[in-house]
mmCIF file as Biopython writes it, N, C-alpha, C and O atoms, coordinates in Angstrom:
data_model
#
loop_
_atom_site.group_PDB
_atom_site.id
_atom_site.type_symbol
_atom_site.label_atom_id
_atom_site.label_alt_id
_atom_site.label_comp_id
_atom_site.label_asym_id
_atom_site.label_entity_id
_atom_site.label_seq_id
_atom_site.pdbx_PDB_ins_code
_atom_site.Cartn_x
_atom_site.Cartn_y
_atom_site.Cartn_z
_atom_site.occupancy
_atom_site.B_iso_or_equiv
_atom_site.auth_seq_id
_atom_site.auth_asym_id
_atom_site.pdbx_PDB_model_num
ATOM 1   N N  . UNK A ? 1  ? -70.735 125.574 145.985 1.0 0.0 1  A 1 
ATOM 2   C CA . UNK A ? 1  ? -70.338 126.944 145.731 1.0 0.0 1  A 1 
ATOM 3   C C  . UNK A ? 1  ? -71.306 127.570 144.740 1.0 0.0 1  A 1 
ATOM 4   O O  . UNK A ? 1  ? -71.752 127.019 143.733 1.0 0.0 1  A 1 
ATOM 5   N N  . UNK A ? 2  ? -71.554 128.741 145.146 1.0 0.0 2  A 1 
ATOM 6   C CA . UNK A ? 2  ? -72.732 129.463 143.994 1.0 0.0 2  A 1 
ATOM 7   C C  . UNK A ? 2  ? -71.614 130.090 143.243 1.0 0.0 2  A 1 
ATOM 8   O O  . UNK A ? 2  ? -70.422 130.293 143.477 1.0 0.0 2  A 1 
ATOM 9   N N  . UNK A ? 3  ? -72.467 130.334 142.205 1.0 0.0 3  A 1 
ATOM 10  C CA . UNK A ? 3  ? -71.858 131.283 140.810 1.0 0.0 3  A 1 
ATOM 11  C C  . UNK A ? 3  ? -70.854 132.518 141.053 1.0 0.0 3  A 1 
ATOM 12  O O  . UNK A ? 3  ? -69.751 132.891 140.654 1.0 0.0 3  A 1 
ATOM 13  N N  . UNK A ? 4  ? -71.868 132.940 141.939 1.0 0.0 4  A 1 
ATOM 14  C CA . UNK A ? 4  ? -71.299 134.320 142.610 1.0 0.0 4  A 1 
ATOM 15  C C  . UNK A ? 4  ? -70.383 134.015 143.451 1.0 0.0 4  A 1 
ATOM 16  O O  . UNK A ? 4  ? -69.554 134.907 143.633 1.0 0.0 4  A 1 
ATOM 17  N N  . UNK A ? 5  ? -70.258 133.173 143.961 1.0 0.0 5  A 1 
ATOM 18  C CA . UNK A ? 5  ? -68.795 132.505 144.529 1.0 0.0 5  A 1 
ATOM 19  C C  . UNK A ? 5  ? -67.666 133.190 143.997 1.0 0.0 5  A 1 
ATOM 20  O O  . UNK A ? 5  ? -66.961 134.003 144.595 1.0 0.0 5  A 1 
ATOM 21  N N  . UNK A ? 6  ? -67.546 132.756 142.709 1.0 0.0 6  A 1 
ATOM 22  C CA . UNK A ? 6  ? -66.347 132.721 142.140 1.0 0.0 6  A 1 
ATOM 23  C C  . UNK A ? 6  ? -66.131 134.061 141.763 1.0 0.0 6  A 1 
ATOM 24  O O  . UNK A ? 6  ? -64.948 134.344 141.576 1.0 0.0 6  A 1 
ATOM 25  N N  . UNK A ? 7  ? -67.167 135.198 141.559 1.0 0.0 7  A 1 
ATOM 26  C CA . UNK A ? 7  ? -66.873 136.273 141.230 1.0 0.0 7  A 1 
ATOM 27  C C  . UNK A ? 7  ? -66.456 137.094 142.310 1.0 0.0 7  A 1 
ATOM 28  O O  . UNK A ? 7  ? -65.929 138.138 141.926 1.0 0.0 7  A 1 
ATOM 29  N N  . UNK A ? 8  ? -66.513 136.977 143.303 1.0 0.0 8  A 1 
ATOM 30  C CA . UNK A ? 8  ? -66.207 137.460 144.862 1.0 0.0 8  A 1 
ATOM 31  C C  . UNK A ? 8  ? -65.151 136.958 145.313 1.0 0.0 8  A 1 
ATOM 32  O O  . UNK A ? 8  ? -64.476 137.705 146.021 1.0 0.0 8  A 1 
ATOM 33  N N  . UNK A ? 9  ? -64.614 135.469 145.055 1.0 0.0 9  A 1 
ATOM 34  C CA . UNK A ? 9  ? -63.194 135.287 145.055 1.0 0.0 9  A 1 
ATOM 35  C C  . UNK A ? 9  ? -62.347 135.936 143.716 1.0 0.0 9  A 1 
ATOM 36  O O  . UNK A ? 9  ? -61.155 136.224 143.821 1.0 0.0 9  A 1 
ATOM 37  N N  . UNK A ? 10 ? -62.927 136.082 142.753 1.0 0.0 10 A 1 
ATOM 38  C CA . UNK A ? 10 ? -61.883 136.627 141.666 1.0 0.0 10 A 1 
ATOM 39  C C  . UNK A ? 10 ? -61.683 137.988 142.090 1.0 0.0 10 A 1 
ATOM 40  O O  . UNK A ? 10 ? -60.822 138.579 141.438 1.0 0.0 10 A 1 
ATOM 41  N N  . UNK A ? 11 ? -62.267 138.676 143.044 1.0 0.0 11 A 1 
ATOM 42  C CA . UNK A ? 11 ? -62.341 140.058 143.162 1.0 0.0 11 A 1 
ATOM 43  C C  . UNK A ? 11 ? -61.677 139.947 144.126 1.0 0.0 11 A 1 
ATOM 44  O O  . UNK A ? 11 ? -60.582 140.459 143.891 1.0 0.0 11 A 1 
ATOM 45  N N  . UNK A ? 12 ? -61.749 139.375 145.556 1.0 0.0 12 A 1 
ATOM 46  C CA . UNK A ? 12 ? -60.692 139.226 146.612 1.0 0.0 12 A 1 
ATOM 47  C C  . UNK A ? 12 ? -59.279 139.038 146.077 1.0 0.0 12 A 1 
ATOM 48  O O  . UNK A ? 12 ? -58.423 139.856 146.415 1.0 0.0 12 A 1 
ATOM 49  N N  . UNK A ? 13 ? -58.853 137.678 144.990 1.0 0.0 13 A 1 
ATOM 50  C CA . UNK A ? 13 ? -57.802 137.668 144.606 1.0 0.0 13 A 1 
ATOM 51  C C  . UNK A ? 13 ? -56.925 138.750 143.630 1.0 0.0 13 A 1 
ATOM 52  O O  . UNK A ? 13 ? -55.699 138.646 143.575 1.0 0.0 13 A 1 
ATOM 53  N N  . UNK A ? 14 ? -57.654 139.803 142.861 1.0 0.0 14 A 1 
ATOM 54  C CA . UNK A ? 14 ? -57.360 140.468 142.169 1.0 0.0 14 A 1 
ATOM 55  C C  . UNK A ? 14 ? -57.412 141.907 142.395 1.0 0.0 14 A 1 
ATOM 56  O O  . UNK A ? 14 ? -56.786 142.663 141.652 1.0 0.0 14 A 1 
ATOM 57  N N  . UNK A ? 15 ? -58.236 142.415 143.539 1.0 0.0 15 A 1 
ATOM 58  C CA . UNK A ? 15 ? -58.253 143.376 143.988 1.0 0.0 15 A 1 
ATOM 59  C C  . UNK A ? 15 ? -58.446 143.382 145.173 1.0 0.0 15 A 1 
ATOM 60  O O  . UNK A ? 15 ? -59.049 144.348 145.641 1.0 0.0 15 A 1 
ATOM 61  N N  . UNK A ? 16 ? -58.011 142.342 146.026 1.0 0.0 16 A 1 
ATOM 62  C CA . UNK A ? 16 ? -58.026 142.608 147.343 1.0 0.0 16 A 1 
ATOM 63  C C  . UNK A ? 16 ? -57.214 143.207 148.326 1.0 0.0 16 A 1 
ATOM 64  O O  . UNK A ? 16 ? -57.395 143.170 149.543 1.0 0.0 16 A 1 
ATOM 65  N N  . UNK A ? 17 ? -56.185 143.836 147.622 1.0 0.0 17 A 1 
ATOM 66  C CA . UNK A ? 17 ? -54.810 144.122 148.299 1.0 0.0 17 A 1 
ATOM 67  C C  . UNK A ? 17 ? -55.558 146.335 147.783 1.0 0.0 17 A 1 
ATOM 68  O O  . UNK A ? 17 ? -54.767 147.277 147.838 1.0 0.0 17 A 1 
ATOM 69  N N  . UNK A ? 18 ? -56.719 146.485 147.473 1.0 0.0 18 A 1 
ATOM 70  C CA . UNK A ? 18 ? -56.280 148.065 146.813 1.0 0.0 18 A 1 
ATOM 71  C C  . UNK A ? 18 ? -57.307 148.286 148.025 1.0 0.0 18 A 1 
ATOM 72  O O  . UNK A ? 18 ? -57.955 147.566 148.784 1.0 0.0 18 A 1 
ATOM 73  N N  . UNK A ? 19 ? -57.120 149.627 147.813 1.0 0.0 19 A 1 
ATOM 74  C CA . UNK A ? 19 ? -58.342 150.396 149.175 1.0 0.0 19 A 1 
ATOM 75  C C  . UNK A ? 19 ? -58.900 152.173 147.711 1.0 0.0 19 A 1 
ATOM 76  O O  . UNK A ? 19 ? -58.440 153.092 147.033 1.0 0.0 19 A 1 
ATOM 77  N N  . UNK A ? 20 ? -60.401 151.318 148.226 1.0 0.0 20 A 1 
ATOM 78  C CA . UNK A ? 20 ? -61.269 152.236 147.936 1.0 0.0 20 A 1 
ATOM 79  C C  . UNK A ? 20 ? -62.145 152.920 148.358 1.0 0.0 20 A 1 
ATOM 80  O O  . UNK A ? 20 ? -62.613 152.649 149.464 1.0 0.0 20 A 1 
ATOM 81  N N  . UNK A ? 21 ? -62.671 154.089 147.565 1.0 0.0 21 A 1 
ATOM 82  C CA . UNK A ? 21 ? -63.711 155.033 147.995 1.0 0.0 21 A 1 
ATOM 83  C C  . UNK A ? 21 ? -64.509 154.455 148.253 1.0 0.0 21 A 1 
ATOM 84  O O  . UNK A ? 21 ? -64.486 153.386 147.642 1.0 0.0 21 A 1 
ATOM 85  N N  . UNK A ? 22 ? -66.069 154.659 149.499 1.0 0.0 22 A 1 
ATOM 86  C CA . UNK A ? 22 ? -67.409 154.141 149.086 1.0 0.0 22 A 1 
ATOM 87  C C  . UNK A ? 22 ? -68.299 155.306 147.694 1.0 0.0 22 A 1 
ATOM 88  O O  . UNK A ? 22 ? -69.343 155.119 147.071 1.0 0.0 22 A 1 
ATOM 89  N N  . UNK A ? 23 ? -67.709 155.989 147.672 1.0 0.0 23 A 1 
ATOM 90  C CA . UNK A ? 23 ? -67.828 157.030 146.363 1.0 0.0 23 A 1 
ATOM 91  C C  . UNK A ? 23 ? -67.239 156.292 145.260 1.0 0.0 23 A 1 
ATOM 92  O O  . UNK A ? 23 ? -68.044 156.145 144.341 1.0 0.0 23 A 1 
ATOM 93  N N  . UNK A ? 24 ? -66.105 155.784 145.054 1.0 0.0 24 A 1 
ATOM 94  C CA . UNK A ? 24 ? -65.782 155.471 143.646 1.0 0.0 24 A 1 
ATOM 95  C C  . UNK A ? 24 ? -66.899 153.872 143.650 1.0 0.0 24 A 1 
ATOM 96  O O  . UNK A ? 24 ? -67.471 153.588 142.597 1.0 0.0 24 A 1 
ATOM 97  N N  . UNK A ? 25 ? -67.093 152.955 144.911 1.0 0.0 25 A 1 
ATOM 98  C CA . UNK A ? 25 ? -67.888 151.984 144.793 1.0 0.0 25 A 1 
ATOM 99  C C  . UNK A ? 25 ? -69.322 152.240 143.950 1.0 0.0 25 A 1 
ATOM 100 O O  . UNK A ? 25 ? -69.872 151.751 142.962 1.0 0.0 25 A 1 
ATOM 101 N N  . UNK A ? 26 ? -69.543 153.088 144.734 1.0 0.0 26 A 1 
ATOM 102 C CA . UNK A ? 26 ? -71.358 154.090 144.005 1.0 0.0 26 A 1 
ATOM 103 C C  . UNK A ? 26 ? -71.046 154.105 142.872 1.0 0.0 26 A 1 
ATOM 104 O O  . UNK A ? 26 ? -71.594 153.371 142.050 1.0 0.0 26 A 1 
ATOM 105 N N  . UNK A ? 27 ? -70.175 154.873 142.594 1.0 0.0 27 A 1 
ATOM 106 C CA . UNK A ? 27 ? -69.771 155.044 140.814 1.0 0.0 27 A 1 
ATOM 107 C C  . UNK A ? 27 ? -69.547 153.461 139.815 1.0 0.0 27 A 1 
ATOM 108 O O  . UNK A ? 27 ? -69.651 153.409 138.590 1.0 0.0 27 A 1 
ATOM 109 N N  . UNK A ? 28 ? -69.308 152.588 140.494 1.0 0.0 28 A 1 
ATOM 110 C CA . UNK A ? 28 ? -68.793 151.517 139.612 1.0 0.0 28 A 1 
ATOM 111 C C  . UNK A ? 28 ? -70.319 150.721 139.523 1.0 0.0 28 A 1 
ATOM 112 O O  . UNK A ? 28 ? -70.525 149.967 138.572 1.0 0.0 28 A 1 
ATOM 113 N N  . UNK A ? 29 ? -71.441 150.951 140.642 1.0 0.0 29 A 1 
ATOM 114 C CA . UNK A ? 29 ? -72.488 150.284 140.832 1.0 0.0 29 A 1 
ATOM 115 C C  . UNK A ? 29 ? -73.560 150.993 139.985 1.0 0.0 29 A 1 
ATOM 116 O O  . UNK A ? 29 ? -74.254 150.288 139.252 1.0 0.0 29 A 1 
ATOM 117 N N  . UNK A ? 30 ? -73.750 152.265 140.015 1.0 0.0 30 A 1 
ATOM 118 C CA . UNK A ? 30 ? -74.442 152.855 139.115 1.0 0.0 30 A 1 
ATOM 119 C C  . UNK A ? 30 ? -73.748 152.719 137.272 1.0 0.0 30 A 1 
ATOM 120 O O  . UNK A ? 30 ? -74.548 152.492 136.365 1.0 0.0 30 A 1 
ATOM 121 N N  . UNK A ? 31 ? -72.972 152.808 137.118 1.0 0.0 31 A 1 
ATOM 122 C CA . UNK A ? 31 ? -72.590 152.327 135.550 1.0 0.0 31 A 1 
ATOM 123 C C  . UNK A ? 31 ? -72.556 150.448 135.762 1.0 0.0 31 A 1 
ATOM 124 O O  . UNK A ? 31 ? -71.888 149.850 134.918 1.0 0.0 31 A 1 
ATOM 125 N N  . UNK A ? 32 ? -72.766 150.193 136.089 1.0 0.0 32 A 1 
ATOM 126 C CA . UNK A ? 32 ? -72.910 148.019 136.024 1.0 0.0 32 A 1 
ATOM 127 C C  . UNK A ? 32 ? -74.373 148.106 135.873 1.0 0.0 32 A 1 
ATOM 128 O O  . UNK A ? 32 ? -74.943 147.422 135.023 1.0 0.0 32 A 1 
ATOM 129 N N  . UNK A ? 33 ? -75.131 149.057 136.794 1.0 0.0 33 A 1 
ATOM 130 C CA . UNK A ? 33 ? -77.001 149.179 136.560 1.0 0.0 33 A 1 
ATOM 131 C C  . UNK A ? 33 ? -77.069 150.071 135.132 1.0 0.0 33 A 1 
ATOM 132 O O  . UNK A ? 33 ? -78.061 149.636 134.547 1.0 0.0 33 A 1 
ATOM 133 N N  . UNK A ? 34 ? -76.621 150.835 134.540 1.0 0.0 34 A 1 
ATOM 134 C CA . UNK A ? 34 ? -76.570 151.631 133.601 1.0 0.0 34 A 1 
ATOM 135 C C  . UNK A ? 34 ? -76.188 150.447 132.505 1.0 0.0 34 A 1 
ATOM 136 O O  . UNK A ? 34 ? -77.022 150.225 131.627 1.0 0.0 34 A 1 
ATOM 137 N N  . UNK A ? 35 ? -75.169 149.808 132.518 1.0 0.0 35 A 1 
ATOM 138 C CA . UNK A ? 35 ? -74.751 148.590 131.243 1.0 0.0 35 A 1 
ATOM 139 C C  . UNK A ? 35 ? -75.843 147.220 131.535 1.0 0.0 35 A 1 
ATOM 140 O O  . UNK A ? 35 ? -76.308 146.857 130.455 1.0 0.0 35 A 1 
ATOM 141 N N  . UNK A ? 36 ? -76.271 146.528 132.498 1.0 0.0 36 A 1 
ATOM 142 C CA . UNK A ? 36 ? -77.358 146.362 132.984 1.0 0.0 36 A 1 
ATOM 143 C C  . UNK A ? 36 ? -78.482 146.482 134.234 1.0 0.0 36 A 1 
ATOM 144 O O  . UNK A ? 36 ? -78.432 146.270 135.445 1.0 0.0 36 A 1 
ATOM 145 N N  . UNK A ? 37 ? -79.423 146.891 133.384 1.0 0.0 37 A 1 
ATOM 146 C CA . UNK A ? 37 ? -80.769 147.857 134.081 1.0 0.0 37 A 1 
ATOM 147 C C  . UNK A ? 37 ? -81.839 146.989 134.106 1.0 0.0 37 A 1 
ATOM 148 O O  . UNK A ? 37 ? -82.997 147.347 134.324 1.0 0.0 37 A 1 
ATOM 149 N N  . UNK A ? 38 ? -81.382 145.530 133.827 1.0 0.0 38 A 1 
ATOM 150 C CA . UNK A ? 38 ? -82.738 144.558 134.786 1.0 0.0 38 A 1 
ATOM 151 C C  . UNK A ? 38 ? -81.813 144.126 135.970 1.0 0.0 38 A 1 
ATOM 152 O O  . UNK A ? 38 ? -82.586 143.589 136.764 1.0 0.0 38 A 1 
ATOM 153 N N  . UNK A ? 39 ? -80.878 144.097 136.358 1.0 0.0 39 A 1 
ATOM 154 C CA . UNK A ? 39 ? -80.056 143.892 137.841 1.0 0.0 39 A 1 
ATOM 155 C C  . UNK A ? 39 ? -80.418 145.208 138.796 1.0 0.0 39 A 1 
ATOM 156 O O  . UNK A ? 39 ? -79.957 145.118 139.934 1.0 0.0 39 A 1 
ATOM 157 N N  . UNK A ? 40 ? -81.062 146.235 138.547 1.0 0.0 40 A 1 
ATOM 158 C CA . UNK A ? 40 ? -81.390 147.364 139.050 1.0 0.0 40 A 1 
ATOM 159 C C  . UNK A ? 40 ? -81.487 146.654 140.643 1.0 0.0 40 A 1 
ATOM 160 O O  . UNK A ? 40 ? -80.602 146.928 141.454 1.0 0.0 40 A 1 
ATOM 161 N N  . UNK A ? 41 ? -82.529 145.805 140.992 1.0 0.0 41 A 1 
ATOM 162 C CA . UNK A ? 41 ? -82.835 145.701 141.958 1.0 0.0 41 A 1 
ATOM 163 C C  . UNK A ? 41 ? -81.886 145.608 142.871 1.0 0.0 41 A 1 
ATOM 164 O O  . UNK A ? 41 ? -81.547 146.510 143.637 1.0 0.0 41 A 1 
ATOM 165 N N  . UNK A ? 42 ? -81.244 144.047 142.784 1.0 0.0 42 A 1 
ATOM 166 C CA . UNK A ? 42 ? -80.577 143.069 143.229 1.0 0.0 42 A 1 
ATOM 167 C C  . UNK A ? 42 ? -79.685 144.123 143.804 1.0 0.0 42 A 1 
ATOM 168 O O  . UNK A ? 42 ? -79.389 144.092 144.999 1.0 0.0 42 A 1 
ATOM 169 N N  . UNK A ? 43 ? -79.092 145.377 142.722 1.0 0.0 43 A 1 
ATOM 170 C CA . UNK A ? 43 ? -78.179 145.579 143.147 1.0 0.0 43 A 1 
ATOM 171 C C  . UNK A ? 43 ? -78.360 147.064 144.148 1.0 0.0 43 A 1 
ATOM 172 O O  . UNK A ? 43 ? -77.350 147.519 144.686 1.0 0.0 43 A 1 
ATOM 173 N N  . UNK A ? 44 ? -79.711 147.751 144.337 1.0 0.0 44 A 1 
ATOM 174 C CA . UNK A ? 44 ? -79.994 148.414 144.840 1.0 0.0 44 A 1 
ATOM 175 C C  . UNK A ? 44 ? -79.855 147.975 146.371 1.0 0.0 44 A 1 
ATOM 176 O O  . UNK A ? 44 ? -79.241 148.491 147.305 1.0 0.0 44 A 1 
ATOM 177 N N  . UNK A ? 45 ? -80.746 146.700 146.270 1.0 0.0 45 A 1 
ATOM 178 C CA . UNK A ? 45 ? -81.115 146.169 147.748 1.0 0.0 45 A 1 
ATOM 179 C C  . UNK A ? 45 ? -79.501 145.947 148.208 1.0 0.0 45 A 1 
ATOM 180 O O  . UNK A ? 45 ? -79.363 146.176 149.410 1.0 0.0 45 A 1 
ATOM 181 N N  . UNK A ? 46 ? -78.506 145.635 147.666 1.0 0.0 46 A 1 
ATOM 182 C CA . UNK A ? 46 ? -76.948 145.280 148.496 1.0 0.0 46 A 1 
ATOM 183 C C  . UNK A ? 46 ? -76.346 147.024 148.261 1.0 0.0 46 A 1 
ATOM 184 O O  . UNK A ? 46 ? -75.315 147.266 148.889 1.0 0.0 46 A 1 
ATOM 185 N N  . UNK A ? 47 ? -76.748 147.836 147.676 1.0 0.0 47 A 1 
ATOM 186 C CA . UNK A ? 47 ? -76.623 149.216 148.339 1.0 0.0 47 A 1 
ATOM 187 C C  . UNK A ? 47 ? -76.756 149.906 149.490 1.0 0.0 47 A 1 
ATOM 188 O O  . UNK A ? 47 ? -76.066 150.599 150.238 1.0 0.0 47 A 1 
ATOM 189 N N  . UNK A ? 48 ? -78.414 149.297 149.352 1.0 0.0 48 A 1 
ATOM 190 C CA . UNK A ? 48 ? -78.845 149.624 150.861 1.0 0.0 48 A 1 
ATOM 191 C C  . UNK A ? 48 ? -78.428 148.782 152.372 1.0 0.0 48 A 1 
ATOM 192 O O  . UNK A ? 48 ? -78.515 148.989 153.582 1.0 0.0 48 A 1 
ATOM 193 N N  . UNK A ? 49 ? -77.998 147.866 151.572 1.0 0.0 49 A 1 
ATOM 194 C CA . UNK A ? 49 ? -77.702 146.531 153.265 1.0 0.0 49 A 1 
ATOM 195 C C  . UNK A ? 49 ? -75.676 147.427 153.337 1.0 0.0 49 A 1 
ATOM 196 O O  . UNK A ? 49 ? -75.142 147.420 154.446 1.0 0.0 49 A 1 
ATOM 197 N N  . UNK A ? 50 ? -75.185 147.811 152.601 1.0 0.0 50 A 1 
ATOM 198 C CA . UNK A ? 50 ? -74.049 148.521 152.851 1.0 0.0 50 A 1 
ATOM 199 C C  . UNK A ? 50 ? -73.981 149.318 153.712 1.0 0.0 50 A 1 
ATOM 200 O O  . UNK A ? 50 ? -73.333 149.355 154.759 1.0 0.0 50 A 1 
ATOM 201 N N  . UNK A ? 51 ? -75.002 150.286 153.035 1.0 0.0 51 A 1 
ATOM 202 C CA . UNK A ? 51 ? -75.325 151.855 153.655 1.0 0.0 51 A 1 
ATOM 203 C C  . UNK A ? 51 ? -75.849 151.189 154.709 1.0 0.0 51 A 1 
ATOM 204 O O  . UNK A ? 51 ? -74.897 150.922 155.443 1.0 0.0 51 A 1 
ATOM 205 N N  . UNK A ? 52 ? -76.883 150.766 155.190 1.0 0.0 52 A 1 
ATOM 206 C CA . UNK A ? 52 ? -77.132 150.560 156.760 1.0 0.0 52 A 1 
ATOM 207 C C  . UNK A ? 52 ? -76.577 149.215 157.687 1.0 0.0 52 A 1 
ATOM 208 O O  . UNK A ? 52 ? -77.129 148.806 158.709 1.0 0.0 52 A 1 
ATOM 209 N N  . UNK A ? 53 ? -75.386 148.661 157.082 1.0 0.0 53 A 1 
ATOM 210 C CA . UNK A ? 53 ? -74.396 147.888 157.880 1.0 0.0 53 A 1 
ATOM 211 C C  . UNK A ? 53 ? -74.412 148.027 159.217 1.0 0.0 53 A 1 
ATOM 212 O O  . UNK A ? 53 ? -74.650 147.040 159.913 1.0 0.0 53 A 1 
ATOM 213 N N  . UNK A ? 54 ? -74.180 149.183 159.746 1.0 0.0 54 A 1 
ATOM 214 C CA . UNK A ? 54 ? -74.102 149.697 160.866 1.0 0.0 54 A 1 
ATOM 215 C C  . UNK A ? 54 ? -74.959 149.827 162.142 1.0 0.0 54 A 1 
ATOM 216 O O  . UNK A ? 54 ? -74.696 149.868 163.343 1.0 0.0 54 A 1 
ATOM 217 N N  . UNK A ? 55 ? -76.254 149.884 161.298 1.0 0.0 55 A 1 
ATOM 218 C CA . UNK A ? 55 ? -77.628 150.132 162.192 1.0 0.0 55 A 1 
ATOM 219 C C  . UNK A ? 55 ? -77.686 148.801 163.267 1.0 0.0 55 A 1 
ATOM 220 O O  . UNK A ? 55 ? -77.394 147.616 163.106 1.0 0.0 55 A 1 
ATOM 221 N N  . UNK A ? 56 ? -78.196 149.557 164.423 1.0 0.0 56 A 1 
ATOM 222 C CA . UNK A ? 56 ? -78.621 148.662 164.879 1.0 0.0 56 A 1 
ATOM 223 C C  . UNK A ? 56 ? -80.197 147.809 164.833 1.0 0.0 56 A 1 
ATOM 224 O O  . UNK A ? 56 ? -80.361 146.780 165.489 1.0 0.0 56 A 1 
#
């Protein structure tokens, strides 16, 4: 199990039952890059694989 494992199950178990905006998501991702701004990337690039989920 990776690290990030456990933070993706703590989030399934603790907030997996709520339904959210992809607007309030943006908002929670831009202040986590704002509190840290060397994760900028990491977390840009799983912005973009969101936003184009869909593409074929």
């Amino acid at each position: 199990m990776y690290e990030t494992d456990r933070g993706i199950e703590e989030l399934a178990r603790r907030r997996g039952e709520e339904q959210v905006s992809l607007a309030w998501l943006a908002g929670q991702l831009v202040t986590f890059v704002d509190l840290h701004p060397e994760l900028e990337a990491p977390i840009d690039r799983l912005a973009s694989w969101l936003a184009r989920d869909d593409d074929e």
